[in-house]
Structure formats: C-alpha cells, structure tokens
C-alpha positions, 0 to 999 in steps of 0.5 A, spaced: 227 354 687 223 360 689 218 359 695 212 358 691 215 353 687 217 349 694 210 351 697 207 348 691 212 341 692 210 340 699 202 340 697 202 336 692 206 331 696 201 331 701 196 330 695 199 325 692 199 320 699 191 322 699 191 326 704 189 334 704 193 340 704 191 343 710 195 349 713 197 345 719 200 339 714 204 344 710 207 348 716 208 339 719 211 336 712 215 345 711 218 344 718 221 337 717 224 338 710 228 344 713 230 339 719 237 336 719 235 330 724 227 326 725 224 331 730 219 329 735 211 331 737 214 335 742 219 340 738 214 339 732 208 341 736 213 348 739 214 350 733 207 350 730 204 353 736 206 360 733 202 359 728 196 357 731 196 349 730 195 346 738 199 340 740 194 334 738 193 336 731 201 337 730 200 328 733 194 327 729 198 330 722 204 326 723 201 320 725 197 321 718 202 323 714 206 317 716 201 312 715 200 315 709 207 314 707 209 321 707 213 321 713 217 315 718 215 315 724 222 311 728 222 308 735 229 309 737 229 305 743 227 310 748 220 310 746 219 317 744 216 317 737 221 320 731 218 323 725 222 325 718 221 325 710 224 319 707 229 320 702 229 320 695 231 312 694 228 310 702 222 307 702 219 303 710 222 297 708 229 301 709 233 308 712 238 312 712 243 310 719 242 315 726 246 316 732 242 317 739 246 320 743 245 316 750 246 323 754 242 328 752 238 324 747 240 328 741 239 324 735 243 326 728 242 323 721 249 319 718 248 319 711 254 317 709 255 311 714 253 305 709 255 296 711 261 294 708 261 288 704 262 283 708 258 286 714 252 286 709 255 279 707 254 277 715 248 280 715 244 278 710 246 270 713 241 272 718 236 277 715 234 283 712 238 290 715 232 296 715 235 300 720 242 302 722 242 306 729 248 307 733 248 310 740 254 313 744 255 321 747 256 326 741 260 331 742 257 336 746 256 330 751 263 328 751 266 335 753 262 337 758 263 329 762 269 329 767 
C-alpha cells in the first residue's frame, strides 16, 4: 500500500464516523495505527507537537474520535486514559487483552491471549467478559529488580 493509498484510509475513516479529516485528526488516528500498544494524551500529545498540534487539540481529537467510534478510550486501573484503533472484529462491547506492567506503566497489546473454553464457561455463569487485562512486571522490570 503506497502513502496516498494509506492517507486515503485513514481520512475516509474518519469520515465515515462523521467527523472531518482535519490535519490534526489525520496526524492522531496516523499515529496511533503505527502503534504497537494504546498511547496516551501525553505521548500522543509529544508527538504532534512537531507538527504544530498543541496539547488541548491532541485531548480534544482523541476524545472526538473515540465518541465517534473510531478509537477506544480504556481506563486500566491507573486512571491515565489510554487510546488505540479498534481491531478488525473488535467493536466497544469487546477488546483485545493488555498487560500493564505495575512497575513502569508500560502497557503491551496480547493479541494471542484468548479464554479457554471452560473459563468463558466459568465466565459467562456470571456475565459478559469485554475486557482481558493482566498486571505484573515486564521484562525490563524484572531484570533491573534485585
């Protein structure tokens, strides 16, 4: 896919959720498909600023295209609001698994990490699982802890 081709995408995504592709939007909704892991207003915010966009714009853009439907806006227990691009299959009845590390904050994406049978079993005995979040030291933190 060439750069137009993506541009193209990622404005008529935003678009399609009635909102208007501004440069702001683009640069947002650009940066957080190149992300590995749900981003914050902080870093988000850090990396527009390069291109002109301030920090109450990058806060009032995600919390747009999140209301809009484009983005989940999660909450992981740390009240630091987290933002990312639903999956293809995800919509804001369900999600995709994360690990917060309890050390640094780091937040990883576990796309492979699914319920097994009898826990969605277990599970569905007492309602409906929409989120999967798993807390503990990553890597990085275990090794540098004595």
């Amino acid at each position: 896919m060439t750069d137009d081709e993506s541009l193209d995408l990622v404005k008529q995504a935003i678009r399609e959720v009635g909102l208007r592709a501004t440069p702001a939007r683009i640069a947002t909704l650009q940066l957080l498909r190149h992300s590995s892991a749900p981003l914050t207003h902080a870093v988000v915010a850090e990396h527009l600023a390069a291109s002109g966009v301030d920090k109450a714009t990058a806060f009032r853009n995600l919390n747009d295209m999140a209301d809009a439907g484009l983005l989940r806006r999660t909450e992981l227990g740390d009240h630091v609001y987290r933002f990312e691009e639903f999956r293809p299959g995800e919509d804001e009845s369900s999600s995709h698994p994360h690990f917060l590390c309890t050390a640094c904050g780091t937040v990883s994406c576990l796309d492979d990490v699914k319920l097994t049978a009898g826990s969605q079993r277990a599970s569905q005995a007492v309602g409906e699982v929409t989120e999967i979040l798993l807390r503990g030291r990553c890597n990085d933190c275990q090794q540098t802890s004595p």
